[in-house]
Backbone and ligand atoms as CSV (ligand in chain L), in Angstrom:
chain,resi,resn,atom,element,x,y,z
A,1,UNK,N,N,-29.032,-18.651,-29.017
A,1,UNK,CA,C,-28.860,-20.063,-29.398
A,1,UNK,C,C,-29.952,-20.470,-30.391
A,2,UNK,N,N,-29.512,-20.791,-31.494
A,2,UNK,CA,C,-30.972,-21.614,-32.345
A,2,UNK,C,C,-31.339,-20.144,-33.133
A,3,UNK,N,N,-30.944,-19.084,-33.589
A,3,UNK,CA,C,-31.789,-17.835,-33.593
A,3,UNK,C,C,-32.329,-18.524,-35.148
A,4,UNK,N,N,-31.471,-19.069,-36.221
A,4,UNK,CA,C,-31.937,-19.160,-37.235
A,4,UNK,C,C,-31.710,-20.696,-37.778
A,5,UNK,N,N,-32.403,-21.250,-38.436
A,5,UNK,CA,C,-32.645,-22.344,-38.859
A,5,UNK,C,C,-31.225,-22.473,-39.397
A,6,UNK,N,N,-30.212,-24.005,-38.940
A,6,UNK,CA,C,-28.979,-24.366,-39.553
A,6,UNK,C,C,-29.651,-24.944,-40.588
A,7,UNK,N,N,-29.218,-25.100,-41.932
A,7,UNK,CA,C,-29.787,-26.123,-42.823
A,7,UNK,C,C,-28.631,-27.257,-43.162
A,8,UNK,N,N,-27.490,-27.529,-42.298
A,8,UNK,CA,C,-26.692,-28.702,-42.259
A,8,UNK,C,C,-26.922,-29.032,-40.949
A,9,UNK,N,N,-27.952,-28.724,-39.885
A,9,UNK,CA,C,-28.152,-29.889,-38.675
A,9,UNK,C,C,-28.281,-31.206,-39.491
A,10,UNK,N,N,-27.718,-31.721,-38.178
A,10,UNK,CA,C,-28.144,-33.653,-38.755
A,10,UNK,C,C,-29.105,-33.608,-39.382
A,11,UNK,N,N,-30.323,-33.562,-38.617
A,11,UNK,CA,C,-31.548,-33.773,-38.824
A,11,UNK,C,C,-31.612,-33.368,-40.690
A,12,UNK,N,N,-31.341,-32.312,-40.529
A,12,UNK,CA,C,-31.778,-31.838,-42.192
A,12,UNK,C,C,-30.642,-32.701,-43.169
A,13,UNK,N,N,-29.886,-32.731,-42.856
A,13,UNK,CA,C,-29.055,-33.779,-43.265
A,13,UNK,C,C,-29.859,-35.303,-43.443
A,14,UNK,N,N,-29.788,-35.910,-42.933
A,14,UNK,CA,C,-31.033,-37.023,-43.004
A,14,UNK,C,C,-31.850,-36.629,-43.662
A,15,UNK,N,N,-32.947,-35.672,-43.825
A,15,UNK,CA,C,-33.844,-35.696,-44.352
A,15,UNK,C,C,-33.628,-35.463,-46.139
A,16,UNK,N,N,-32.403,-34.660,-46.079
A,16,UNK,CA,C,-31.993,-34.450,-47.711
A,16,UNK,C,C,-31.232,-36.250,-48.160
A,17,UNK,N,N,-31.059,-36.890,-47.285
A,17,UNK,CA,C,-30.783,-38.479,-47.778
A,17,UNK,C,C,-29.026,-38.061,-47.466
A,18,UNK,N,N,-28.263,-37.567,-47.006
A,18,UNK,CA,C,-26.898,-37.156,-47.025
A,18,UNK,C,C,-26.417,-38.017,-46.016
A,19,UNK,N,N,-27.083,-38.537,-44.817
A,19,UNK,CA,C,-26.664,-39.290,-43.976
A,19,UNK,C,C,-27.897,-40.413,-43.639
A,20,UNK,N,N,-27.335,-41.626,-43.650
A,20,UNK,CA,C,-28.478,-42.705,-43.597
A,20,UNK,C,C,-28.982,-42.769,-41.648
A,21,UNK,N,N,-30.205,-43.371,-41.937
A,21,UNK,CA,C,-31.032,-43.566,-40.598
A,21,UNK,C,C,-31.802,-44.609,-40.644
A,22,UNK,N,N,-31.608,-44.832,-39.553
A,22,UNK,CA,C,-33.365,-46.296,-39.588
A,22,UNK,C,C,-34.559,-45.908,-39.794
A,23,UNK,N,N,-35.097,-45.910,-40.792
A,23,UNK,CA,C,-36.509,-45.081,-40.974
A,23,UNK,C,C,-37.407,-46.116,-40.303
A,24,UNK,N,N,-38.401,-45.566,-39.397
A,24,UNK,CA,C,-39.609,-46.027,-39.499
A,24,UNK,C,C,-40.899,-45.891,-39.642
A,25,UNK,N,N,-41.173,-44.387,-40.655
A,25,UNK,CA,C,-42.449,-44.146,-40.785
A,25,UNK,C,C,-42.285,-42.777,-41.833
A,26,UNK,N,N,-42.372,-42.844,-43.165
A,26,UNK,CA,C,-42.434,-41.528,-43.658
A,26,UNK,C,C,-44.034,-41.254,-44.098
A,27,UNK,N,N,-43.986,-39.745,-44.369
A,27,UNK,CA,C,-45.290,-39.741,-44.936
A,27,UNK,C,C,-45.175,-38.323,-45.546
A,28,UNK,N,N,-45.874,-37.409,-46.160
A,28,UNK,CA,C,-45.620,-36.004,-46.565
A,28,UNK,C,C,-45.113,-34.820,-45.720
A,29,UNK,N,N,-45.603,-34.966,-44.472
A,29,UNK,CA,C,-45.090,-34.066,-43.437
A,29,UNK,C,C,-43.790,-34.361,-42.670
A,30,UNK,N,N,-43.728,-35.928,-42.343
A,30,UNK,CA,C,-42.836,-36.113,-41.085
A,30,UNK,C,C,-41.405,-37.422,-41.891
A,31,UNK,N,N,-40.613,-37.476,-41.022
A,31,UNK,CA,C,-39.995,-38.762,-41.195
A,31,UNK,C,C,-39.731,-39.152,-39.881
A,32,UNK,N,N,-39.679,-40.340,-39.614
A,32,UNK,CA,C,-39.687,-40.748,-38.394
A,32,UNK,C,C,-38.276,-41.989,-38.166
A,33,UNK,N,N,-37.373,-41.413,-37.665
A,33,UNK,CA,C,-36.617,-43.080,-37.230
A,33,UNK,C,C,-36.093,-43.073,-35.843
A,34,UNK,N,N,-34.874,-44.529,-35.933
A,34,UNK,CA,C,-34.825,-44.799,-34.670
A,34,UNK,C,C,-33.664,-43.377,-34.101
A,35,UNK,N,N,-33.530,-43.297,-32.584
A,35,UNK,CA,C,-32.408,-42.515,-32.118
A,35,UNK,C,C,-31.380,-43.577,-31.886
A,36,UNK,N,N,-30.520,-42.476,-32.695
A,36,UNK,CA,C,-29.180,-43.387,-32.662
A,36,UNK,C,C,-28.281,-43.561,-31.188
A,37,UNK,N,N,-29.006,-43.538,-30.176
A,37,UNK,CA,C,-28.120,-43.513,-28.485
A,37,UNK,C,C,-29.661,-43.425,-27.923
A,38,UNK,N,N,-30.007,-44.749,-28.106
A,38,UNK,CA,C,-31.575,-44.837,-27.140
A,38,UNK,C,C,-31.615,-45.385,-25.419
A,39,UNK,N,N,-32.579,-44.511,-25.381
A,39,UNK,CA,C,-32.750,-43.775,-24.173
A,39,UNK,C,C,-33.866,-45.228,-22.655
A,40,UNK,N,N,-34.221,-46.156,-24.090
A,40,UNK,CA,C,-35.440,-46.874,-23.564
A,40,UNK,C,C,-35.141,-47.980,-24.755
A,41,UNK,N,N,-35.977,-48.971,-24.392
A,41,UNK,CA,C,-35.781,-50.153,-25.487
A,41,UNK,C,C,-36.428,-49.658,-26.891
A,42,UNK,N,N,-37.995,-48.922,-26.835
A,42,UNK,CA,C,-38.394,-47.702,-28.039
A,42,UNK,C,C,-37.901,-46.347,-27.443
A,43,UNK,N,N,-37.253,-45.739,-28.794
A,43,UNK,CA,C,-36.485,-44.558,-28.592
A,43,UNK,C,C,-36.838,-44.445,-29.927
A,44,UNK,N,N,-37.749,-43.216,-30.168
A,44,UNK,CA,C,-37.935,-43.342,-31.876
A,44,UNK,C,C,-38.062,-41.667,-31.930
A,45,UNK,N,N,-37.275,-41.277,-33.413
A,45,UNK,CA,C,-37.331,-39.641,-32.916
A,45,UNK,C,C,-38.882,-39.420,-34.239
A,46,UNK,N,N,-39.631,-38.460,-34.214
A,46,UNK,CA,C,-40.349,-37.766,-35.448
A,46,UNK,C,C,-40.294,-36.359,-35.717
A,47,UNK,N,N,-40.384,-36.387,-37.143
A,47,UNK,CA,C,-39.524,-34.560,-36.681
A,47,UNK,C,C,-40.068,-34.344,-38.012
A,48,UNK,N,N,-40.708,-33.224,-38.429
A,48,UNK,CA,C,-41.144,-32.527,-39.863
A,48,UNK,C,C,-40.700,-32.548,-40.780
A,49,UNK,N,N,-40.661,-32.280,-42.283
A,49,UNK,CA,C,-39.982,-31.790,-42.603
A,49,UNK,C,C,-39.760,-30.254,-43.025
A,50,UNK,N,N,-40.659,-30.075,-42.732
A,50,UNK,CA,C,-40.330,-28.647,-43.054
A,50,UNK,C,C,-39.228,-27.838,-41.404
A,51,UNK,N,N,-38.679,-26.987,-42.358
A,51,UNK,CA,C,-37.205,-25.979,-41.458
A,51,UNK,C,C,-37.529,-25.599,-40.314
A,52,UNK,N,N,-37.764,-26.216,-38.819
A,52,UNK,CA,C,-38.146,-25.698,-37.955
A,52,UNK,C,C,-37.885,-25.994,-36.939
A,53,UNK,N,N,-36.833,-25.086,-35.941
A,53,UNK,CA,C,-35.792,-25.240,-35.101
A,53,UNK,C,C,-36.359,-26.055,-33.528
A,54,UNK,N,N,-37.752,-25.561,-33.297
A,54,UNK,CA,C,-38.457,-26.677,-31.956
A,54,UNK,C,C,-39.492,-26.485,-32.306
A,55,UNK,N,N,-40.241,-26.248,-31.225
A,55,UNK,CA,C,-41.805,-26.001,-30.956
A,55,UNK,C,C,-42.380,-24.889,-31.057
A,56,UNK,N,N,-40.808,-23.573,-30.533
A,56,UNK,CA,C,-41.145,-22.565,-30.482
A,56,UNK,C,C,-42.016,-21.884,-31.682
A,57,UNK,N,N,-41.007,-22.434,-33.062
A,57,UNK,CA,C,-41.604,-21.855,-34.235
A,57,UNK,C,C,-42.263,-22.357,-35.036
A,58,UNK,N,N,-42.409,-24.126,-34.708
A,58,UNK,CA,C,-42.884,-24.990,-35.127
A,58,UNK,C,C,-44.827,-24.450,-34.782
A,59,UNK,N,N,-44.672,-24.080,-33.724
A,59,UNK,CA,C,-46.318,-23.798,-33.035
A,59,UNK,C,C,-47.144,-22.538,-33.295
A,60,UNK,N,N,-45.812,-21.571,-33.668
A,60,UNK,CA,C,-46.101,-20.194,-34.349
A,60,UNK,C,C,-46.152,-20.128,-36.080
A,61,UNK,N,N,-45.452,-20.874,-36.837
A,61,UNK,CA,C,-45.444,-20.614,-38.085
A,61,UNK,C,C,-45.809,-21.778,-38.694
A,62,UNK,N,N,-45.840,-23.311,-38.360
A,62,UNK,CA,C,-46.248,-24.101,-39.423
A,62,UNK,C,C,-47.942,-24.013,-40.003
A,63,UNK,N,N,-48.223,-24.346,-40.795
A,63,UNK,CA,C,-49.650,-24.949,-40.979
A,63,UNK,C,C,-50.164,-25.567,-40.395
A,64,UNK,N,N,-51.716,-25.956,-39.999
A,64,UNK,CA,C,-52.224,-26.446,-39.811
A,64,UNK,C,C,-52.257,-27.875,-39.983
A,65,UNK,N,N,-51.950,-28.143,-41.656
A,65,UNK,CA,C,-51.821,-29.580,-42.010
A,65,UNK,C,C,-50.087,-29.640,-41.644
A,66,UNK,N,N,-49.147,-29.040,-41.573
A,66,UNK,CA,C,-48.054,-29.532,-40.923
A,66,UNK,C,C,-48.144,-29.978,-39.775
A,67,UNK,N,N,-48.943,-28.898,-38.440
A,67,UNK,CA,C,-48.898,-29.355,-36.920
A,67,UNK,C,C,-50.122,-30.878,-36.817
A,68,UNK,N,N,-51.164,-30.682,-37.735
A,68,UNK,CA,C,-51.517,-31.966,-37.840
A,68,UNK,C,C,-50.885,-33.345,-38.166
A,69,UNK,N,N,-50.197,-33.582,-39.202
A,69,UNK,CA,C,-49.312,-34.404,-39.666
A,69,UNK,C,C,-48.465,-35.194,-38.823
A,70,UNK,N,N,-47.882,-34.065,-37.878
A,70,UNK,CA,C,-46.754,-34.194,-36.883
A,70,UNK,C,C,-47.384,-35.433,-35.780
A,71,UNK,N,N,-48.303,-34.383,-35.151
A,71,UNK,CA,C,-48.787,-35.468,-34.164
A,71,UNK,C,C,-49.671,-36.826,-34.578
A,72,UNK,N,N,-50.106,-36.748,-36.196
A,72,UNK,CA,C,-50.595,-37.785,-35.774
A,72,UNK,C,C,-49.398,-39.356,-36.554
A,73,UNK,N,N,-48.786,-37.799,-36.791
A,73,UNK,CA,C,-47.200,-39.338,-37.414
A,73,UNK,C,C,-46.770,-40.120,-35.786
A,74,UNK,N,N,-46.762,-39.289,-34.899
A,74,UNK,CA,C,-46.147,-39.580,-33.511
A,74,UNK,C,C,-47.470,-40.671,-33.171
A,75,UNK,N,N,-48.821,-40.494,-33.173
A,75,UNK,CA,C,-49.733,-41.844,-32.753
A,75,UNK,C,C,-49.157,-42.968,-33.527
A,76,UNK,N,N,-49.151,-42.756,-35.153
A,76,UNK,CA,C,-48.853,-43.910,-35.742
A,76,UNK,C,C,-47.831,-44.688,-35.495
A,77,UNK,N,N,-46.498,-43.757,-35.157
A,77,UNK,CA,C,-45.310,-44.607,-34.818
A,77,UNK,C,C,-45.548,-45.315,-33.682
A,78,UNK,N,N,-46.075,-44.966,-32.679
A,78,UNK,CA,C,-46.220,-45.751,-31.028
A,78,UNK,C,C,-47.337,-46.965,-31.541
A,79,UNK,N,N,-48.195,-46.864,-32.460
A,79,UNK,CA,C,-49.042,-47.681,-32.958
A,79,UNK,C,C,-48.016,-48.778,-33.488
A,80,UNK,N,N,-47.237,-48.320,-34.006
A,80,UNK,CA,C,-46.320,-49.278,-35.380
A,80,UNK,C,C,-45.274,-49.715,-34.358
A,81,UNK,N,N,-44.701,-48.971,-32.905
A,81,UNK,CA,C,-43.840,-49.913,-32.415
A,81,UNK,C,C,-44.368,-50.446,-30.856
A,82,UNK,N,N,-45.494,-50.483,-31.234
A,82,UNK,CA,C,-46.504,-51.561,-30.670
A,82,UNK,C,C,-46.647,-51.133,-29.166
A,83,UNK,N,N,-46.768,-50.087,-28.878
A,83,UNK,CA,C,-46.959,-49.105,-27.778
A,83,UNK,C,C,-48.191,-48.943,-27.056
A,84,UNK,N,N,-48.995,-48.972,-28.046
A,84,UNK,CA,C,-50.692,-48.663,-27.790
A,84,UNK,C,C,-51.313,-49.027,-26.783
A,85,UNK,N,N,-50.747,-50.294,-26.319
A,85,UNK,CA,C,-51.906,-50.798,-24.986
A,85,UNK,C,C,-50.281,-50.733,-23.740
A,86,UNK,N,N,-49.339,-50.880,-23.781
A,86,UNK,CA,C,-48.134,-50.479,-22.586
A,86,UNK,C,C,-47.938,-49.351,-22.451
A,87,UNK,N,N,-48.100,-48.331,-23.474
A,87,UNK,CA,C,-48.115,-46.682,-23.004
A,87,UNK,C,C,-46.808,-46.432,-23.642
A,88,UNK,N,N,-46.461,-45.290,-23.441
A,88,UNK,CA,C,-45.525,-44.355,-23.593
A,88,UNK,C,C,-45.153,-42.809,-23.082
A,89,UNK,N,N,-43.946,-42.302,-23.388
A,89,UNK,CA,C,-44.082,-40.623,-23.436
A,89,UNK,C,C,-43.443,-40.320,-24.497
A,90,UNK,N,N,-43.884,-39.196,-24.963
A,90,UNK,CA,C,-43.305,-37.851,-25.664
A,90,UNK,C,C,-42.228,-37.031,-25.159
A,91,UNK,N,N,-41.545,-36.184,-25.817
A,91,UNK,CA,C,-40.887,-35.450,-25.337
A,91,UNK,C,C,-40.360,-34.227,-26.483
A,92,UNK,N,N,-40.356,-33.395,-26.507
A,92,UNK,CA,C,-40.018,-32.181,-27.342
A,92,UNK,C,C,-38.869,-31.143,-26.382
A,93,UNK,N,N,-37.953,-30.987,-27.099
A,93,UNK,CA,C,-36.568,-30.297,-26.501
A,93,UNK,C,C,-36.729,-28.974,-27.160
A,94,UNK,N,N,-36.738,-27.824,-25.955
A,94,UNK,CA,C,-37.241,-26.540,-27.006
A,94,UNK,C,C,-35.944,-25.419,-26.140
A,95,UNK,N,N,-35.033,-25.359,-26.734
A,95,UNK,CA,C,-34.191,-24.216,-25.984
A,95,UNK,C,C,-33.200,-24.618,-25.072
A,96,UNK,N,N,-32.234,-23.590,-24.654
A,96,UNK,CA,C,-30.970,-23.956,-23.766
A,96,UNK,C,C,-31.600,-24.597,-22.013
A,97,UNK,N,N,-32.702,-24.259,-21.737
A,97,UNK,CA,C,-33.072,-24.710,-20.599
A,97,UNK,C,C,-33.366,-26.057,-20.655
A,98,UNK,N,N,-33.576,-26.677,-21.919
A,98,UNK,CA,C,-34.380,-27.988,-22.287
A,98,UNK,C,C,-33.717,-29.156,-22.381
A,99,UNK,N,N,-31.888,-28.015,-23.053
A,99,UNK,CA,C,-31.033,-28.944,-23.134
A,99,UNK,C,C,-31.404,-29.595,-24.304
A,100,UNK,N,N,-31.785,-28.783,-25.441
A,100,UNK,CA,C,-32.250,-29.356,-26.657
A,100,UNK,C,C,-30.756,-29.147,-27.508
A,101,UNK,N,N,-30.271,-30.510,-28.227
A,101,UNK,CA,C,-29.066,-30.703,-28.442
A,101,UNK,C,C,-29.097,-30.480,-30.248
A,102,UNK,N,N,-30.083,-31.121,-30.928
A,102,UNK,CA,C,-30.479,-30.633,-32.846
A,102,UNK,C,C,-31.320,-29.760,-32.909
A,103,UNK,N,N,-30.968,-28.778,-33.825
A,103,UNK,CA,C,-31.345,-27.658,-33.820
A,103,UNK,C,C,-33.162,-27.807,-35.072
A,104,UNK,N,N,-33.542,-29.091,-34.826
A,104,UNK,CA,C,-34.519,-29.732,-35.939
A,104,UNK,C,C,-35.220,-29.793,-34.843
A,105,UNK,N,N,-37.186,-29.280,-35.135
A,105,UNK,CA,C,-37.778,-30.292,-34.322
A,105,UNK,C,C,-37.933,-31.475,-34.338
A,106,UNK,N,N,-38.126,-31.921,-33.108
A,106,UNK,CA,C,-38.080,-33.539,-33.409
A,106,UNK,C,C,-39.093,-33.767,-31.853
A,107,UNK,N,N,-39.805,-34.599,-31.843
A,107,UNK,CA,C,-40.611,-35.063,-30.769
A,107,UNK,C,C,-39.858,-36.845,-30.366
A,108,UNK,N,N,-39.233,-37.215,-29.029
A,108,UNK,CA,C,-39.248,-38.527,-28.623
A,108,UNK,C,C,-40.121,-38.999,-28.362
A,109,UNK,N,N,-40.132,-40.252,-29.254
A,109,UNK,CA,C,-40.956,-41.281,-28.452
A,109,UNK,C,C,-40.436,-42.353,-27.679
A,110,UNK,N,N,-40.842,-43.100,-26.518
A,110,UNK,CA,C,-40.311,-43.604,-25.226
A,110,UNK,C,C,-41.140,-44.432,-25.092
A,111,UNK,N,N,-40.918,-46.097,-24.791
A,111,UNK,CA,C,-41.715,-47.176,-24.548
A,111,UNK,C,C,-40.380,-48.382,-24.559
A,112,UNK,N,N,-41.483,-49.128,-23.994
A,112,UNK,CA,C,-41.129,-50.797,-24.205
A,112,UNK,C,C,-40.748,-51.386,-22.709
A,113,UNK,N,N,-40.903,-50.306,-21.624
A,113,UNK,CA,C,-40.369,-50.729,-20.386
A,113,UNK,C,C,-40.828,-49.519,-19.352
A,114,UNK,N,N,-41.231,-49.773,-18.155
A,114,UNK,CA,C,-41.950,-48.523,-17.356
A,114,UNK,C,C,-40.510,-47.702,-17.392
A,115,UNK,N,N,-41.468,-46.116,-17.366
A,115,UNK,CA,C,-40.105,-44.997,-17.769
A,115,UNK,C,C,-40.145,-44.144,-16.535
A,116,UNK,N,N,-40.677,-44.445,-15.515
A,116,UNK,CA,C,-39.871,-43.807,-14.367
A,116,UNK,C,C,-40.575,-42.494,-13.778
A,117,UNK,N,N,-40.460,-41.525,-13.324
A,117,UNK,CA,C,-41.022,-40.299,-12.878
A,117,UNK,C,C,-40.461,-39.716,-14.146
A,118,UNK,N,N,-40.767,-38.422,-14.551
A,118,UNK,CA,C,-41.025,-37.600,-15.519
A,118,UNK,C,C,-39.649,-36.690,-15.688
A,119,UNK,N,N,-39.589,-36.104,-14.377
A,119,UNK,CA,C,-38.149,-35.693,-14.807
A,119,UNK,C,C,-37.337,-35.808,-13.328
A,120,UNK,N,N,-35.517,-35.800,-13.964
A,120,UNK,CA,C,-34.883,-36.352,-12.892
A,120,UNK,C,C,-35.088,-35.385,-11.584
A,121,UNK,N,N,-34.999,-35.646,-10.242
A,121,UNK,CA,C,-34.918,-34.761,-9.333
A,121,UNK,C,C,-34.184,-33.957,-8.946
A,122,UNK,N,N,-33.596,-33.035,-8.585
A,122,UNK,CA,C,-32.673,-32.209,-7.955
A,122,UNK,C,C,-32.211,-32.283,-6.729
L,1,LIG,P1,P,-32.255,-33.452,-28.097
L,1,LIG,O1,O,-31.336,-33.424,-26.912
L,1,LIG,O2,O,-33.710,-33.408,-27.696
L,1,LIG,O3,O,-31.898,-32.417,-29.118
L,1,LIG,O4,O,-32.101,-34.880,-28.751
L,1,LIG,C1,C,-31.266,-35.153,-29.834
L,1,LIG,C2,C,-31.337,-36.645,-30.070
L,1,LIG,O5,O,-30.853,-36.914,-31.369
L,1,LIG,C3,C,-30.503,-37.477,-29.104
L,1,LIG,O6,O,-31.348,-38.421,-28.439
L,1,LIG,C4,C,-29.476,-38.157,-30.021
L,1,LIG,O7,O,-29.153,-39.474,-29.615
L,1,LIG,C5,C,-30.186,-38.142,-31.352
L,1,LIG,N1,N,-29.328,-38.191,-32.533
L,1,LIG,C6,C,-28.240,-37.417,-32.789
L,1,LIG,N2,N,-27.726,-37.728,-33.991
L,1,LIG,C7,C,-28.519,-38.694,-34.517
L,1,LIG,C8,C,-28.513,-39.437,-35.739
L,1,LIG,N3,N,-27.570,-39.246,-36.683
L,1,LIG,N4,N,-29.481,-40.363,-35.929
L,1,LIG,C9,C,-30.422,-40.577,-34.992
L,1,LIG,N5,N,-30.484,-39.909,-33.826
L,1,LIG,C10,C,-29.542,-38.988,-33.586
């Protein structure tokens, strides 16, 4: 599953401008907008741009100034949707166990209302 980078996932789609999104934060590394089926009142996805299917390869092959970029696009957005002092979570979908559905990394961000225990129970 995922073995090689699709270059028509959504995600890359969006990022080549082919399908519109709510942007809320670009910068050289990342673009950041809203998820379109949110999860929480903030539901904001950030995701690279450079070709990189999760974390797996995102953590093995990007740069330095890419894996930098990333996370600190993810502070700024929780900064920008006013998160900072109510909190939030993250979330990164990496593989068939994860139930990771775009084959783009992308990190969630989650706020605006307490989010519950971490993951559902069994
Ligand atoms: P994941 O299960 O971690 O791969 O999450 C994929 C996320 O992408 C889901 O929360 C979807 O609602 C979201 N999504 C799918 N298509 C779009 C789109 N065109 N614009 C914004 N978010 C999307």
């Amino acid at each position: 599953m995922f073995d090689e980078y699709d270059n028509n996932n959504i995600f890359a789609r969006i990022l080549r401008g082919e399908i519109p999104c709510k942007k809320v934060h670009e910068d050289e590394y990342t673009l950041a907008f809203e998820d379109i089926n949110p999860q929480a009142p903030v539901h904001t996805l950030v995701i690279p741009k450079g070709r990189y299917i999760s974390m797996k390869d995102f953590s093995a092959t990007a740069s330095d100034a890419e894996i930098a970029g990333l996370i600190r696009a993810v502070g700024k957005v929780a900064a920008m949707k006013g998160l900072k002092e109510s909190g939030y979570r993250i979330l990164a979908n990496a593989g068939p166990n994860s139930h990771q559905e775009v084959p783009h990394l992308h990190i969630h961000v989650f706020g605006g209302q307490p989010l519950g225990p971490m993951l559902v129970k069994k």
